[in-house]
Biopython code that builds the backbone (N, CA, C, O; Angstrom):
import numpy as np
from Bio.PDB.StructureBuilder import StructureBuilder

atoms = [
    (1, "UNK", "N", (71.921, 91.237, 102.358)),
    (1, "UNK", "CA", (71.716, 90.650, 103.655)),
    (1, "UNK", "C", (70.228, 90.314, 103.815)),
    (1, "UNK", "O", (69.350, 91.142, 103.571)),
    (2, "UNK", "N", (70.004, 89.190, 104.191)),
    (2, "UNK", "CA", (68.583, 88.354, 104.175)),
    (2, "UNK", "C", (68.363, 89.324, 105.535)),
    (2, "UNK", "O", (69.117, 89.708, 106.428)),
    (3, "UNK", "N", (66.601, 89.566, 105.154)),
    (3, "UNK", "CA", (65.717, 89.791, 106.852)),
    (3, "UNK", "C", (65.572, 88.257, 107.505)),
    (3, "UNK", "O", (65.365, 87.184, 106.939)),
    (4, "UNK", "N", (65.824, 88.677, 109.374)),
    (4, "UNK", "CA", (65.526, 87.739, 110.022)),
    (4, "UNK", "C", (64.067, 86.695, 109.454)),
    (4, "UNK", "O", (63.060, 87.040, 108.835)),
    (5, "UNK", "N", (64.542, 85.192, 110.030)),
    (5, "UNK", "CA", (63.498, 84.703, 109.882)),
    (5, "UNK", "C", (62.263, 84.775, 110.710)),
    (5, "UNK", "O", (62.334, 85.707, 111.511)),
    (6, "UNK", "N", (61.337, 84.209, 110.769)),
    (6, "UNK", "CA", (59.778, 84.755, 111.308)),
    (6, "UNK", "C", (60.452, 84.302, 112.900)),
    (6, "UNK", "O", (60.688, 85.221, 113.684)),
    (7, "UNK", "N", (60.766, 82.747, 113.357)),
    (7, "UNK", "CA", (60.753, 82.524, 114.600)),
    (7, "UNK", "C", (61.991, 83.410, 115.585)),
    (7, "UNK", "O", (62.025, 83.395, 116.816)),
    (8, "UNK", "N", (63.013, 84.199, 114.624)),
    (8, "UNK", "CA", (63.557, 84.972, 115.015)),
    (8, "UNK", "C", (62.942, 86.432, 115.549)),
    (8, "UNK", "O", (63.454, 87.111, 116.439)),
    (9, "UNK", "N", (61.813, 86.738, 114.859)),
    (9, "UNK", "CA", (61.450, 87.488, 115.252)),
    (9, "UNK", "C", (60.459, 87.694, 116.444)),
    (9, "UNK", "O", (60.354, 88.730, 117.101)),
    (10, "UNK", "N", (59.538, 86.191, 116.667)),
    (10, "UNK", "CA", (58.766, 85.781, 117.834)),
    (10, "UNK", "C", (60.023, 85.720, 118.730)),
    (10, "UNK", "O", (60.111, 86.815, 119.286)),
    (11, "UNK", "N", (60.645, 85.221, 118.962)),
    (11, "UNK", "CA", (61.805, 85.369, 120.109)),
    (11, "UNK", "C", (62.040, 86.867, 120.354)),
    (11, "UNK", "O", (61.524, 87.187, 121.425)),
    (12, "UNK", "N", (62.614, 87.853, 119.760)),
    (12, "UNK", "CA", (63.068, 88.907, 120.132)),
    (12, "UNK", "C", (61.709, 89.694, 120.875)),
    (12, "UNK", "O", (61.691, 90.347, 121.919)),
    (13, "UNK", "N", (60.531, 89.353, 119.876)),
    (13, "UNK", "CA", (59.311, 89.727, 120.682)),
    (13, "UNK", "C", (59.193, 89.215, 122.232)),
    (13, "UNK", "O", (58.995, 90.017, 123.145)),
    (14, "UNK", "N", (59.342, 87.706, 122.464)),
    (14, "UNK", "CA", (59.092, 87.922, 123.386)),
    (14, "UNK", "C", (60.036, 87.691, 124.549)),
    (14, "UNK", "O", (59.557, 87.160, 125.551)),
    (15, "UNK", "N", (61.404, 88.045, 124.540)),
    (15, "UNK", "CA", (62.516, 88.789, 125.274)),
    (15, "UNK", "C", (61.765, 90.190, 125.769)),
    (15, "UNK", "O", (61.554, 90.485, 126.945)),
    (16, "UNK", "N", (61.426, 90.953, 124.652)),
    (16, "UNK", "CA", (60.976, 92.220, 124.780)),
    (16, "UNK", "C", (59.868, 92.202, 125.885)),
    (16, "UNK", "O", (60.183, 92.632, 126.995)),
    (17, "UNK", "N", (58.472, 91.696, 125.656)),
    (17, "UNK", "CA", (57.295, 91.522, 126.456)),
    (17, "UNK", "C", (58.144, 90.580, 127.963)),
    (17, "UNK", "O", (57.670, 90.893, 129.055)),
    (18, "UNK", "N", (59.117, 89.686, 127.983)),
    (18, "UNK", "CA", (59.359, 89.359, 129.226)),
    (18, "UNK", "C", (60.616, 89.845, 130.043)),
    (18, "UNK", "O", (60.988, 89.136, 130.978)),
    (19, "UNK", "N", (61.034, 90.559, 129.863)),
    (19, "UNK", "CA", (62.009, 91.721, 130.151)),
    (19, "UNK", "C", (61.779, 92.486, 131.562)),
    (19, "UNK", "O", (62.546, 92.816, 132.467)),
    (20, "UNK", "N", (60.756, 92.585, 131.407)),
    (20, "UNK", "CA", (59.848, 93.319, 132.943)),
    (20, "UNK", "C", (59.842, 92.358, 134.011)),
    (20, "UNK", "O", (60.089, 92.605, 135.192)),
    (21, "UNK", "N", (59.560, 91.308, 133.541)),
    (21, "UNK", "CA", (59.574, 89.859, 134.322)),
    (21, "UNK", "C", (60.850, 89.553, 134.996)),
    (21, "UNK", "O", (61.157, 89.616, 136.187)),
    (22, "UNK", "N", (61.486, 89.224, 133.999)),
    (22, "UNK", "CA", (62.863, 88.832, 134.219)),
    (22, "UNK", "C", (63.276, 89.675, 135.279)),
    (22, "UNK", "O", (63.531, 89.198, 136.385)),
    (23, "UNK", "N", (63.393, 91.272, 134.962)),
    (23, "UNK", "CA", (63.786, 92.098, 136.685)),
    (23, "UNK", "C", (62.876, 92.136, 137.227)),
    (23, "UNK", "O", (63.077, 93.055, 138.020)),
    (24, "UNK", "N", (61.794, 91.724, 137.422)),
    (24, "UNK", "CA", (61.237, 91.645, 139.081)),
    (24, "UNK", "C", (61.631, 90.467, 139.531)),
    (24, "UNK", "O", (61.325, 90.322, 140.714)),
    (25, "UNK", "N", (62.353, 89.298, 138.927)),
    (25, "UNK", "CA", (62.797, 88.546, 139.058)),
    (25, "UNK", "C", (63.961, 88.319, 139.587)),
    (25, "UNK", "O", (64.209, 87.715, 140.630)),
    (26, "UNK", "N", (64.659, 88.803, 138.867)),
    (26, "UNK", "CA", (66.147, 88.848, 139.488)),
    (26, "UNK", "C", (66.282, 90.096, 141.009)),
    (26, "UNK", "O", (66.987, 89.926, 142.004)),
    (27, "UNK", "N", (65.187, 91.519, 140.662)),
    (27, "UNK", "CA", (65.413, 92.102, 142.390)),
    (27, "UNK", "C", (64.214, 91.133, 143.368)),
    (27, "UNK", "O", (63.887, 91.507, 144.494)),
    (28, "UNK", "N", (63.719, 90.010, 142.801)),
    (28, "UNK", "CA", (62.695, 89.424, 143.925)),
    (28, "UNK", "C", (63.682, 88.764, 144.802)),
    (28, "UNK", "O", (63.486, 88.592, 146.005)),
    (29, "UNK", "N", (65.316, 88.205, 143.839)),
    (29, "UNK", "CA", (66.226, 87.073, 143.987)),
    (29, "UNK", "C", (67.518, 87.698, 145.286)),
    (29, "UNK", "O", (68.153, 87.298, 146.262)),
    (30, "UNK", "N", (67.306, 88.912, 144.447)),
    (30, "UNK", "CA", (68.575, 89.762, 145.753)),
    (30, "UNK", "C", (68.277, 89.985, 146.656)),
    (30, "UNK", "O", (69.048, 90.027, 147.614)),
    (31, "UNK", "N", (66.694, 90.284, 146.740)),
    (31, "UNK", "CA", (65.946, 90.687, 147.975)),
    (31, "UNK", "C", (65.823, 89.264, 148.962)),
    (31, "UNK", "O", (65.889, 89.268, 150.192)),
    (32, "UNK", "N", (65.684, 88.404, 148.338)),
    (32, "UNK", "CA", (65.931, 87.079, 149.175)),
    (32, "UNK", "C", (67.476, 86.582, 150.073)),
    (32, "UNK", "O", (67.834, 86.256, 151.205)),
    (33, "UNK", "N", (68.122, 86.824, 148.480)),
    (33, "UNK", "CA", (69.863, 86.895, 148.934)),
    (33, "UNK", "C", (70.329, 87.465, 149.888)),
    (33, "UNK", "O", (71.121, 86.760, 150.512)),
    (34, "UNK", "N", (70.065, 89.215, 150.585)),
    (34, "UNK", "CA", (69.995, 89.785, 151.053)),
    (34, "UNK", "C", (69.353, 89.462, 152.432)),
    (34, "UNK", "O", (70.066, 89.547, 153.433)),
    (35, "UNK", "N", (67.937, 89.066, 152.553)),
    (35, "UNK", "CA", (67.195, 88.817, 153.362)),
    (35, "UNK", "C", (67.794, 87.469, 154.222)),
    (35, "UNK", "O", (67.695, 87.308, 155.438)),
    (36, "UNK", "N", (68.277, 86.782, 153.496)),
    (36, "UNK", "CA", (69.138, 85.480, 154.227)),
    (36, "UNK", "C", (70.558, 86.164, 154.683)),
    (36, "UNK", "O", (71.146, 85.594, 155.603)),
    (37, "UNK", "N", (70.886, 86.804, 154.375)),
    (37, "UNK", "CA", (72.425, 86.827, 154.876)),
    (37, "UNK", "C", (71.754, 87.971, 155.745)),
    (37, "UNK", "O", (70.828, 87.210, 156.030)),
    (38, "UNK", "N", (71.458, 88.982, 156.327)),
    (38, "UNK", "CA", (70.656, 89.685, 156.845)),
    (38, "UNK", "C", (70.368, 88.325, 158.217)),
    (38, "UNK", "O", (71.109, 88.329, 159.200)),
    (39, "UNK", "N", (69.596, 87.601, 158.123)),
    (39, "UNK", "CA", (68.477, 86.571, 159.562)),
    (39, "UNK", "C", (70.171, 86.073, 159.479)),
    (39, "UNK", "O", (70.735, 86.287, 160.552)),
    (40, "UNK", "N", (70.991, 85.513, 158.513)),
    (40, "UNK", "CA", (72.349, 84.861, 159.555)),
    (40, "UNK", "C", (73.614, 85.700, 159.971)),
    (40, "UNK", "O", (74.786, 85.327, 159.911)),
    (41, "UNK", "N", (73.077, 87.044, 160.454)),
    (41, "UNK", "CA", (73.481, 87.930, 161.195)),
    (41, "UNK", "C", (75.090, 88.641, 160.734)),
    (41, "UNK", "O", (76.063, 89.053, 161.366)),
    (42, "UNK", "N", (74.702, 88.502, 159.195)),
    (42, "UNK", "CA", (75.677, 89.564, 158.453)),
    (42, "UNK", "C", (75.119, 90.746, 158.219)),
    (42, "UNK", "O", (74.036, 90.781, 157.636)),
    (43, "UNK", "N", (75.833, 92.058, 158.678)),
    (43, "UNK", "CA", (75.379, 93.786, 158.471)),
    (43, "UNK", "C", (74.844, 93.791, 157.485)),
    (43, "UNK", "O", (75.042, 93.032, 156.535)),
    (44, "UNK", "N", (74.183, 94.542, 157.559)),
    (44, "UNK", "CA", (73.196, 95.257, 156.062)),
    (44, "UNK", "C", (74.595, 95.626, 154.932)),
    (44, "UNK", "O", (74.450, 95.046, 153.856)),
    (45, "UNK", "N", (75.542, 96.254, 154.998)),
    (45, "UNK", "CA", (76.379, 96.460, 154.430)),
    (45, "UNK", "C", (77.100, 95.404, 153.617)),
    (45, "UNK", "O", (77.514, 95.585, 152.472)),
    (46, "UNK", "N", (77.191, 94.490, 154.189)),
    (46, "UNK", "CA", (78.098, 93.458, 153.856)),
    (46, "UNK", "C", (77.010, 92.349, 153.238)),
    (46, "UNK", "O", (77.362, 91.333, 152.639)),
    (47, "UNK", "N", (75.975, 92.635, 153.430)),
    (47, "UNK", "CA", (74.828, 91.864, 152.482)),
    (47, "UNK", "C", (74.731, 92.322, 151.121)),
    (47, "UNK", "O", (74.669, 91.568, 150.150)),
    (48, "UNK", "N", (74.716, 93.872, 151.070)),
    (48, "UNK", "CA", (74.537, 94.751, 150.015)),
    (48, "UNK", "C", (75.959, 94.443, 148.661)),
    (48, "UNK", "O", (75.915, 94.580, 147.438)),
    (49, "UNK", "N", (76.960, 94.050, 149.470)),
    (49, "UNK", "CA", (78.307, 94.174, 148.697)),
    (49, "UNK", "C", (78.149, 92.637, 148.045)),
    (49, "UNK", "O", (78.131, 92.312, 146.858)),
    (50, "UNK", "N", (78.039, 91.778, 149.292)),
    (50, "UNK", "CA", (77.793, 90.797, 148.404)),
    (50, "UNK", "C", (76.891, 90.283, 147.013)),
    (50, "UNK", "O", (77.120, 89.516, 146.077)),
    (51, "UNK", "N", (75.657, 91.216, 147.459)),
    (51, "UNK", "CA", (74.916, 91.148, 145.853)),
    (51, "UNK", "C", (75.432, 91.863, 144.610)),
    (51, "UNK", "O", (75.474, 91.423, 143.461)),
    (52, "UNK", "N", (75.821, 93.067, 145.072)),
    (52, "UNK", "CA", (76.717, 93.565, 144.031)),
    (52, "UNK", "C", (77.324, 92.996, 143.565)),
    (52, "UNK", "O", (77.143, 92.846, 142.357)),
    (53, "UNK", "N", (78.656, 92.176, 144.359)),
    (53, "UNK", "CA", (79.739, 90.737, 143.846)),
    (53, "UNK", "C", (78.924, 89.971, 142.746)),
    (53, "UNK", "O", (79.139, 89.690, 141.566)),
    (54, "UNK", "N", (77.878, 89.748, 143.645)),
    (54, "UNK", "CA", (77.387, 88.057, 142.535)),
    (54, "UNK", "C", (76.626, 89.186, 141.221)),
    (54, "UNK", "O", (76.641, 88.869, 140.032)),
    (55, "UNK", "N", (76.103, 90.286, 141.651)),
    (55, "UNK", "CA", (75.969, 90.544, 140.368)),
    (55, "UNK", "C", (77.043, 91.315, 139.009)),
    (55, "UNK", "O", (76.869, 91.388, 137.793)),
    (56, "UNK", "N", (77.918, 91.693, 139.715)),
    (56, "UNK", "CA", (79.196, 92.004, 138.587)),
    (56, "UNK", "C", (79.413, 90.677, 138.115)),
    (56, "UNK", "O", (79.153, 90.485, 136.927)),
    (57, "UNK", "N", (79.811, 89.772, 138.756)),
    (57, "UNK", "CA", (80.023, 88.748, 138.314)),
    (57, "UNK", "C", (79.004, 88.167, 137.028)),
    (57, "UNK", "O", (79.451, 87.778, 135.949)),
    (58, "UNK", "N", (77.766, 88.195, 137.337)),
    (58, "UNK", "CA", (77.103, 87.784, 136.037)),
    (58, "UNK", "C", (77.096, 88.618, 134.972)),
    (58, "UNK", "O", (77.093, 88.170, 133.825)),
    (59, "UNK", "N", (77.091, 90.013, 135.261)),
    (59, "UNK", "CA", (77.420, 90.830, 134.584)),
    (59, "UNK", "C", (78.604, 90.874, 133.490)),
    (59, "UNK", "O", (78.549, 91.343, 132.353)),
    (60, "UNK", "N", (79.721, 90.238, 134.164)),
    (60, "UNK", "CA", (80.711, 90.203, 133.148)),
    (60, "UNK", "C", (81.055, 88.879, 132.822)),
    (60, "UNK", "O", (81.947, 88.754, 131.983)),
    (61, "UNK", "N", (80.427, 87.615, 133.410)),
    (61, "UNK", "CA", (79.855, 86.652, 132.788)),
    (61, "UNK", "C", (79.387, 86.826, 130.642)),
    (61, "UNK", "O", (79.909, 86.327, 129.645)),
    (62, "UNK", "N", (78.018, 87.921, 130.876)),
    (62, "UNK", "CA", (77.364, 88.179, 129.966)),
    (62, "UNK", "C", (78.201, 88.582, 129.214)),
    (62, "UNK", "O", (77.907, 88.267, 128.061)),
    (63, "UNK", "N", (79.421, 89.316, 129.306)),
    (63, "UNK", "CA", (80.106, 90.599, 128.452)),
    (63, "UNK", "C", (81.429, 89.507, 127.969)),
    (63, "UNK", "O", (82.162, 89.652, 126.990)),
    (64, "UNK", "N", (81.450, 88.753, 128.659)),
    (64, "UNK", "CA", (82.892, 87.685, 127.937)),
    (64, "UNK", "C", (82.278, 87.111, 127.228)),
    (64, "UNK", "O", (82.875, 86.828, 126.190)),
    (65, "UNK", "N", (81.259, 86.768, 127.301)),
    (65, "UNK", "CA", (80.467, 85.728, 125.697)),
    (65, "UNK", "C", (80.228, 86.390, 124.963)),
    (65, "UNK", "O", (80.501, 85.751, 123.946)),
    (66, "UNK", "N", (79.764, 87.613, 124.565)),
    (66, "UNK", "CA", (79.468, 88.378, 123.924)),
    (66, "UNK", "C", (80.954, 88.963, 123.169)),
    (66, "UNK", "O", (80.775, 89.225, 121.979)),
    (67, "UNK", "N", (82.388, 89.209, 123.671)),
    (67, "UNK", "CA", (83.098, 89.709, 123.132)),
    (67, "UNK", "C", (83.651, 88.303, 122.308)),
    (67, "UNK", "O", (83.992, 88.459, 121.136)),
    (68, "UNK", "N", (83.723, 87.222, 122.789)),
    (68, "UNK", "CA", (84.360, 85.908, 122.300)),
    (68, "UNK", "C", (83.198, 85.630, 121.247)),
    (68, "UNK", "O", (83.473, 84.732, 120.452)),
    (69, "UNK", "N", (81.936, 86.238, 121.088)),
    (69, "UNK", "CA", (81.229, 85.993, 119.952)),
    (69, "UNK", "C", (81.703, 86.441, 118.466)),
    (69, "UNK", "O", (81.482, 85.749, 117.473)),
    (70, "UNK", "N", (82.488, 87.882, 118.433)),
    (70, "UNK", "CA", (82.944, 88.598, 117.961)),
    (70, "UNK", "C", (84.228, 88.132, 117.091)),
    (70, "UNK", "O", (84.571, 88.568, 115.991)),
    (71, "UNK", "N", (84.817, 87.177, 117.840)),
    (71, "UNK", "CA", (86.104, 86.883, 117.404)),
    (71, "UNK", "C", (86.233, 85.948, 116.031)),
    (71, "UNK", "O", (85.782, 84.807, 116.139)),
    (72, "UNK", "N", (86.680, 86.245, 115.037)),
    (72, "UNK", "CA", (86.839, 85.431, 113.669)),
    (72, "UNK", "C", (87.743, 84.282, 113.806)),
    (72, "UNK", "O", (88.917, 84.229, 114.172)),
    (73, "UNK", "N", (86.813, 83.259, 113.375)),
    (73, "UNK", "CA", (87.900, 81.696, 113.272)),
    (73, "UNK", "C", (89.132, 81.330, 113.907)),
    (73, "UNK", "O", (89.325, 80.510, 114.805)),
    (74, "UNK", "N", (90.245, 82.359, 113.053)),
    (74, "UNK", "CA", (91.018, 82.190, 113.279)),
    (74, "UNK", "C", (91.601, 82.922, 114.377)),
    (74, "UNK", "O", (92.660, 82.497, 114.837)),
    (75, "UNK", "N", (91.239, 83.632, 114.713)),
    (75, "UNK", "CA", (91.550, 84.488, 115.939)),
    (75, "UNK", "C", (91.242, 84.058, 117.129)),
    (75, "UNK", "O", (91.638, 84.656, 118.129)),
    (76, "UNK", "N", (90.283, 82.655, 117.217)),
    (76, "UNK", "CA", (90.132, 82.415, 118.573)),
    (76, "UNK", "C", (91.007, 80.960, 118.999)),
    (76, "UNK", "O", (91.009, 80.559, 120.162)),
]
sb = StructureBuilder()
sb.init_structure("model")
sb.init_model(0)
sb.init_chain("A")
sb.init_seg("    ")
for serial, (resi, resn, name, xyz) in enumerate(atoms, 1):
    if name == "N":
        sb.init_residue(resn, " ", resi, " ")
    sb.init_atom(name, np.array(xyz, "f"), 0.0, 1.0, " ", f" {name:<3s}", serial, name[0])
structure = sb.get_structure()
């Protein structure tokens, strides 16, 4: 089995170094999400559930590509 190539490895590097980014990013995004449904006079509760929603949702977004990556030729 060949080692990754070099630009494979600048990528994973910098996933790694922007990783930190990415979640202050995405809680800068809920905190907004939140903050709007919040001023158009939906409960704190029902703001909270909804981010949860949209985030399971991407969540298992991520996890169906990842298992359909898996699948051999003929199996899909």
């Amino acid at each position: 089995m060949e080692t990754l190539p070099t630009w494979a490895w600048w990528i994973i590097a910098a996933g790694v170094l922007l990783s930190p980014v990415f979640a202050f990013l995405l809680a800068l995004l809920v905190e907004i999400f939140v903050g709007i449904l919040k001023e158009g006079g939906v409960p704190a509760l029902l703001a909270l559930v909804g981010a949860g929603v949209i985030g399971l949702l991407l969540v298992r977004k991520c996890r169906v590509r990842s298992r359909a990556r898996d699948l051999v030729g003929d199996q899909a």
